[in-house]
C-alpha positions as CSV (number, residue, x, y, z in Angstrom):
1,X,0.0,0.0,0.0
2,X,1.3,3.4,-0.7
3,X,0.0,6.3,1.4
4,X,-0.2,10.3,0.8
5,X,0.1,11.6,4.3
6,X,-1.2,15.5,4.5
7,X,-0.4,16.9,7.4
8,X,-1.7,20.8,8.8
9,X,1.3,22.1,10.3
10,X,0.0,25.7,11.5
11,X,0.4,23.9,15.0
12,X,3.0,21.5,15.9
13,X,0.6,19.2,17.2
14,X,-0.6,17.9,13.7
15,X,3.2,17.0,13.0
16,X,3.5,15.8,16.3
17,X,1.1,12.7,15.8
18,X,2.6,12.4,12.4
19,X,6.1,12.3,13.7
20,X,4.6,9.7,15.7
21,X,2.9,7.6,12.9
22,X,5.6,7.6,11.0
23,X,7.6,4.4,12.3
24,X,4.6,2.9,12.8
25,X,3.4,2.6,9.3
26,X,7.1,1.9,8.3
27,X,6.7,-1.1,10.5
28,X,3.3,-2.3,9.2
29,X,5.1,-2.2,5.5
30,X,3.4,0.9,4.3
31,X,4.8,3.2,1.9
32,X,4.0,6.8,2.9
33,X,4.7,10.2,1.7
34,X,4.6,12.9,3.5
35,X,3.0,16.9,2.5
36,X,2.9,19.7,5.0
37,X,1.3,22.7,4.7
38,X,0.4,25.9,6.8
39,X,3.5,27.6,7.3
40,X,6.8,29.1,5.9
41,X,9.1,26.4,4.6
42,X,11.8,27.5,6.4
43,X,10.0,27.3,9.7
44,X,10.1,23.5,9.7
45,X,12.4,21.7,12.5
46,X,13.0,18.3,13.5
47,X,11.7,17.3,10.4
48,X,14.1,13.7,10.0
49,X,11.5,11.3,10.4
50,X,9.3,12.3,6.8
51,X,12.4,11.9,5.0
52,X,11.8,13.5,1.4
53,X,8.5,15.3,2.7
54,X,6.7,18.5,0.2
55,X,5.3,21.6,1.5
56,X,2.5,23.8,0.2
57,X,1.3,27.3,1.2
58,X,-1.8,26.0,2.2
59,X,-4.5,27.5,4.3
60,X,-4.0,29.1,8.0
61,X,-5.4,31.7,10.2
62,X,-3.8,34.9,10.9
63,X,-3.6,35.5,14.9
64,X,-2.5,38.6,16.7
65,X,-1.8,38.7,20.2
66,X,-3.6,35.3,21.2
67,X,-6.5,35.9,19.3
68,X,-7.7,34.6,15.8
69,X,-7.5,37.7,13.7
70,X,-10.5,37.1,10.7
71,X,-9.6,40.3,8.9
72,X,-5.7,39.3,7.7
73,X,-7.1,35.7,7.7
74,X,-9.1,36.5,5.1
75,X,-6.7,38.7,3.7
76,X,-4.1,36.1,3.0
77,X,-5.8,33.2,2.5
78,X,-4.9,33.5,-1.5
79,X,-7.5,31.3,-2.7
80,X,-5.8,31.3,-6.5
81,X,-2.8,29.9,-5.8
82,X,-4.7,27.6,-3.4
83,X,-6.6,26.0,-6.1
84,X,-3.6,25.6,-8.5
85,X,-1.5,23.4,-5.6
86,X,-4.8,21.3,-5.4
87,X,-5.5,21.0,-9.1
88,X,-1.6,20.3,-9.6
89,X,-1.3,17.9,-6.9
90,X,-1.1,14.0,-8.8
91,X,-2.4,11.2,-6.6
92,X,-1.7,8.9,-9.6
93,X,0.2,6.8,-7.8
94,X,-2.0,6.4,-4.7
95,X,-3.6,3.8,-2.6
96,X,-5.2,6.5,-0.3
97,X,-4.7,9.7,1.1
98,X,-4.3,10.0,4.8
99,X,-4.9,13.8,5.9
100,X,-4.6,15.0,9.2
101,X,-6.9,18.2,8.6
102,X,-4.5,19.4,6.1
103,X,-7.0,20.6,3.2
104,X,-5.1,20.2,-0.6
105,X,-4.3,16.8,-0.2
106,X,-7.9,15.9,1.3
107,X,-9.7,18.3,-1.7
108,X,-7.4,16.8,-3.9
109,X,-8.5,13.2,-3.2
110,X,-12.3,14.5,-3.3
111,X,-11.7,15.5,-7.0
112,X,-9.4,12.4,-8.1
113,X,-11.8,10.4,-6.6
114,X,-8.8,8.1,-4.5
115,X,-10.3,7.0,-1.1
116,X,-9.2,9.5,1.7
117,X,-9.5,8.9,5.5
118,X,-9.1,12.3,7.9
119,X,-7.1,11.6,11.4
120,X,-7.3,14.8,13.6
121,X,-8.7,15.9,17.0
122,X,-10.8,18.4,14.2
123,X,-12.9,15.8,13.2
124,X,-14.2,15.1,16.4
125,X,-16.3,18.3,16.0
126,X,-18.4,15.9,13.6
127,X,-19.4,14.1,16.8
128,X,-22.1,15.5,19.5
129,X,-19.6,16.0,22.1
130,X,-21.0,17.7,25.4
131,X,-19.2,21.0,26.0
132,X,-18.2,21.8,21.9
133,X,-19.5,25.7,21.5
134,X,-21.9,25.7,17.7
135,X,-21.4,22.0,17.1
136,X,-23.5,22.2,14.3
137,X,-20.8,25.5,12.4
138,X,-17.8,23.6,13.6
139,X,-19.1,20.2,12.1
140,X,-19.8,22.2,8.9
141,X,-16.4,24.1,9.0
142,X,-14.3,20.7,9.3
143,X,-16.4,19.1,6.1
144,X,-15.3,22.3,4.6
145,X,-12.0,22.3,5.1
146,X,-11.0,19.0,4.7
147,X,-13.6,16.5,3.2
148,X,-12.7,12.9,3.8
149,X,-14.1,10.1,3.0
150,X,-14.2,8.7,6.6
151,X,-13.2,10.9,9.2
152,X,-11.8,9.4,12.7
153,X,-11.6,12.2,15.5
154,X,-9.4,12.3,18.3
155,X,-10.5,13.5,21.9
156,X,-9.4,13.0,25.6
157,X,-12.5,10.5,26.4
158,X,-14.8,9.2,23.6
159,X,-18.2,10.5,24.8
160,X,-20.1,7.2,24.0
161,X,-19.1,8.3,19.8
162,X,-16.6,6.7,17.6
163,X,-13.6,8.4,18.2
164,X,-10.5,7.0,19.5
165,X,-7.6,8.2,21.9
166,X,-5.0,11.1,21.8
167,X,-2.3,9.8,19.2
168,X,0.8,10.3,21.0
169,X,4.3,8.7,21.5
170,X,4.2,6.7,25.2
171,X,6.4,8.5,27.7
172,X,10.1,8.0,26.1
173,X,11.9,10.4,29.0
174,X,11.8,9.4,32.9
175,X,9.2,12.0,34.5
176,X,9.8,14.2,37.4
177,X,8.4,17.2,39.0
178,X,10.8,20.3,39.4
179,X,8.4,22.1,41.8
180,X,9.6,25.5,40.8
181,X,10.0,24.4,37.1
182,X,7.4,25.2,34.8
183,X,7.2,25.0,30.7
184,X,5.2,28.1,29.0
185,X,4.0,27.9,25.4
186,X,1.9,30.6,24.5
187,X,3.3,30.3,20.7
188,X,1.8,33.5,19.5
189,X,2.0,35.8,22.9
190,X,4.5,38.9,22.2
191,X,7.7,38.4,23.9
192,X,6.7,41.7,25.9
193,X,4.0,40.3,27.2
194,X,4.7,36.8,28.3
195,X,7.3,39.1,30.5
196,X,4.5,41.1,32.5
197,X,2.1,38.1,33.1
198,X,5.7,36.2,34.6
199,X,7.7,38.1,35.7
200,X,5.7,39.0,39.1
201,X,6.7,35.2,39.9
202,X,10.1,35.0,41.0
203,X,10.2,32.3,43.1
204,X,9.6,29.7,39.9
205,X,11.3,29.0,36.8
206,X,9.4,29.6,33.5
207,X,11.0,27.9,30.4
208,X,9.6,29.8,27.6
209,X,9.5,28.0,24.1
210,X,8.9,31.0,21.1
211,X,10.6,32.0,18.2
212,X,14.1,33.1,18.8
213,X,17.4,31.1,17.4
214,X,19.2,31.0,20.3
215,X,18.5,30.9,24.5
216,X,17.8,33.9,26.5
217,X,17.7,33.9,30.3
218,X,16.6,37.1,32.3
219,X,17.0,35.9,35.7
220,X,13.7,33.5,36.0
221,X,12.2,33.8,32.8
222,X,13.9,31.5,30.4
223,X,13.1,31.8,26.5
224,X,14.1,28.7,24.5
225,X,14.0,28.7,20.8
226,X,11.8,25.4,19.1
227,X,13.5,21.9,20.0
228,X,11.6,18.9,19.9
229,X,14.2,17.4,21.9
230,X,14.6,20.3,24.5
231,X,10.8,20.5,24.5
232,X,10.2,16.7,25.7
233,X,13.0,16.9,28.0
234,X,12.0,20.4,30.0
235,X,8.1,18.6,29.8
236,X,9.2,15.2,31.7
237,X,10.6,17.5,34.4
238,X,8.6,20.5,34.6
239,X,5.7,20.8,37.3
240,X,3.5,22.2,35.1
241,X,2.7,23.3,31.8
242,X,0.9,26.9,31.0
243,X,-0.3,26.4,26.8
244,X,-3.4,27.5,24.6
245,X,-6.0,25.0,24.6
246,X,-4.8,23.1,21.4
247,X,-5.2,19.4,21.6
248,X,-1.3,17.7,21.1
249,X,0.5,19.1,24.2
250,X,-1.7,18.8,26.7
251,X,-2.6,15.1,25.7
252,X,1.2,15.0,26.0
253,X,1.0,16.7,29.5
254,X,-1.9,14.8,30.8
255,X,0.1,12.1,30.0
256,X,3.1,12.8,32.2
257,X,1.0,13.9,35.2
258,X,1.4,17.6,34.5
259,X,-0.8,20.0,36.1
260,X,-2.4,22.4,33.4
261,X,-3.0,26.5,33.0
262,X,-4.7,26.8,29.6
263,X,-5.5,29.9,28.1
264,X,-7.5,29.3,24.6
265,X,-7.3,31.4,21.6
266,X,-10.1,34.2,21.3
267,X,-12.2,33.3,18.2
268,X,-11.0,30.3,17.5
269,X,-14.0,27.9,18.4
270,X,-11.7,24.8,18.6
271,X,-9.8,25.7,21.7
272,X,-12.5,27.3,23.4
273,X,-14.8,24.0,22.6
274,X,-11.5,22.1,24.0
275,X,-11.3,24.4,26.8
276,X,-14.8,23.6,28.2
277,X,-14.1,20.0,27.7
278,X,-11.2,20.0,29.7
279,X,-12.9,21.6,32.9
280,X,-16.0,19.6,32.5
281,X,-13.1,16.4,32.8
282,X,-10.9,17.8,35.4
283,X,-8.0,18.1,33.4
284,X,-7.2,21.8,33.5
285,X,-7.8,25.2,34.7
286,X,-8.4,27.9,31.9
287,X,-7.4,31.6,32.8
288,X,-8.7,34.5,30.8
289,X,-6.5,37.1,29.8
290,X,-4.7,38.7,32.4
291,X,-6.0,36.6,35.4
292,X,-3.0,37.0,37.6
293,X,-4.9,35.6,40.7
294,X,-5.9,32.6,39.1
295,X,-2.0,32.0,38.2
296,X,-0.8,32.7,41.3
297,X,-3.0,29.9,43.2
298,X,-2.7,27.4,39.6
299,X,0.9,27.6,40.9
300,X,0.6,26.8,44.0
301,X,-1.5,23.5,43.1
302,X,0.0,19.8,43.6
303,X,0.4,17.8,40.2
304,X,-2.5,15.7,39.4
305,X,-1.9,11.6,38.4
306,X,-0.3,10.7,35.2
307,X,-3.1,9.0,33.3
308,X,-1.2,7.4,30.1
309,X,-3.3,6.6,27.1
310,X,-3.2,3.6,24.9
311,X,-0.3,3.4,22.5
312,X,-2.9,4.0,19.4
313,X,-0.2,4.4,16.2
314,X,0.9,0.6,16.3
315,X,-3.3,-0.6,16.4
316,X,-3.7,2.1,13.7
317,X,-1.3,1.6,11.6
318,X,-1.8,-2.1,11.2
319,X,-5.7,-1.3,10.4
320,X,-4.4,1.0,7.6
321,X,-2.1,-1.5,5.8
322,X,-4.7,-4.2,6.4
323,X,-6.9,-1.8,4.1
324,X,-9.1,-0.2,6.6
325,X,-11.5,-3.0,6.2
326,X,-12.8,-3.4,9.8
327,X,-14.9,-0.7,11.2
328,X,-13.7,2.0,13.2
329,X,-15.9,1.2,15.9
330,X,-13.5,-2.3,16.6
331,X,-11.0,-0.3,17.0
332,X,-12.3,2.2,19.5
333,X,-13.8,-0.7,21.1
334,X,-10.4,-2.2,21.2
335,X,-8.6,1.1,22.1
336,X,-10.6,2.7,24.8
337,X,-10.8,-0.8,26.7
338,X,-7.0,0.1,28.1
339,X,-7.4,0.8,31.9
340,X,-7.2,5.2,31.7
341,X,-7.7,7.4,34.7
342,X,-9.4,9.6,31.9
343,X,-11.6,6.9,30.7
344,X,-13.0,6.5,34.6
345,X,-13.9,10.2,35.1
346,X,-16.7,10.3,32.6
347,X,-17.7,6.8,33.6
348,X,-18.2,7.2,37.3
């Protein structure tokens, strides 16, 4: 079988789970090539494990200071050139296109007519899932964006609906808890003001991932340019984690036992739908903006009990190269049945 693998890379937690899938269908004898798009080209890292891998401009939102910002959005979305990528993209040579809510290879398979499957926490927004703000727009939005022909979501308990686990690597670092230690990524906060909301907090150690090129320490705040490898390893340690309400690193973080400050992006219905979910299962505290006495006392909290999920890439990949013949449900069936502290909280 030989696989197209599109993969949104806006966040880094669509090219997370990829980065994860990779060996997986390697070891289930799959042939898979891989095509990002949603950022810069040069704005790639850690990028070894997709090997020859394409990019396209793709589609993205604009943001500006934490908040989804519709007027550049749709300013830059340059629809044109869009269409030509999707038009000019050949899937010939394809078995099926796997797209992890990245839209020219998914619109691409629509008008070729190859079978396409869509693997992303989006697609769980085709799902009624208590707490998810306009299910029926965000349901509409995903078809949309990236039509498949059978979509399989992703969320942090499956609701009684056919979605399976968080797709993430098992814990590969040994965990500890730093008290004082804790990892910040707010990816599209202004250096300025990740500064003011820390700095009155002396007494702990922020590691601050953004986008500089090399380290920068100003006495407890300390800025870290992207590392996958630094990332994991500052994670496993940390006490907690303070992040936007997108779906990858907090699985990650739940994971690990982390305690969690999250603070989703205005306008963007996703993480505010995730952000609801995540109270409603005890898994975080979401702060508005500028809430400094909800961080102070989200500091001062104990870290919760790891709760690992199951190790979904091998089960998945396997179902792939056996043709995708079984339905989904046997494999969320199959999945879910691992023993998860998560799994218990919505079940009593």
């Amino acid at each position: 079988m030989r696989i197209l693998y599109g993969v949104q890379a806006t966040g880094n937690g669509h090219i997370t789970r990829a980065r994860v899938m990779a060996p997986a269908l390697a070891a289930a004898g799959v042939e898979v090539d891989f095509l990002f798009s949603g950022r810069d080209p040069d704005r790639y890292f850690s990028m070894e494990p997709f090997g020859d891998y394409q990019t396209r401009r793709g589609l993205t939102f604009a943001l500006n200071q934490g908040r989804v910002d519709w007027f550049n959005t749709l300013r830059n979305l340059h629809l044109r050139r869009y269409w030509q990528d999707v038009n000019a993209l050949d899937l010939s040579g394809y078995d099926l296109v796997l797209t992890d809510f990245e839209p020219i290879t998914a619109w691409a398979a629509r008008k070729q007519k190859v079978p396409s499957i869509g693997l992303a926490h989006q697609y769980a927004f085709m799902c009624p899932v208590p707490g998810h703000i306009n299910p029926q727009t965000m349901a509409k939005m995903v078809r949309w964006f990236a039509p498949v022909d059978q979509a399989i979501g992703l969320h942090w308990h499956h609701f009684g609906q056919p979605m399976l686990p968080p797709l993430i690597q098992p814990p590969s670092l040994p965990v500890s808890h730093v008290p004082d230690k804790i990892l910040v990524y707010l990816a599209f906060d202004q250096r300025a003001a990740l500064v003011s909301m820390l700095r009155p907090f002396p007494e702990y150690q922020f590691y601050i991932y953004t986008d500089i090129a090399e380290p920068v320490d100003q006495g407890h705040l300390h800025f870290r340019p992207f590392s996958r490898d630094g990332f994991q390893q500052d994670l496993a340690s940390c006490a907690g984690v303070i992040c936007n309400a997108g779906f990858g690193l907090i699985s990650e973080a739940v994971q690990y036992g982390k305690k969690i400050l999250t603070r989703p992006l205005k306008g963007q219905l996703e993480q505010m739908s995730n952000a609801r979910v995540l109270e409603q299962l005890g898994l975080a505290v979401v702060m508005a903006d500028g809430d400094e006495y909800l961080l102070e006392a989200w500091l001062e909290r104990h870290a919760p009990i790891a709760q690992p999920w199951p190790d979904v890439a091998p089960v998945l990949s396997r179902w792939l190269a056996d043709g995708a013949q079984t339905p989904v449900q046997a494999l969320v069936e199959q999945l879910w049945a691992v023993e998860s502290v998560v799994g218990q909280v919505q079940s009593g």
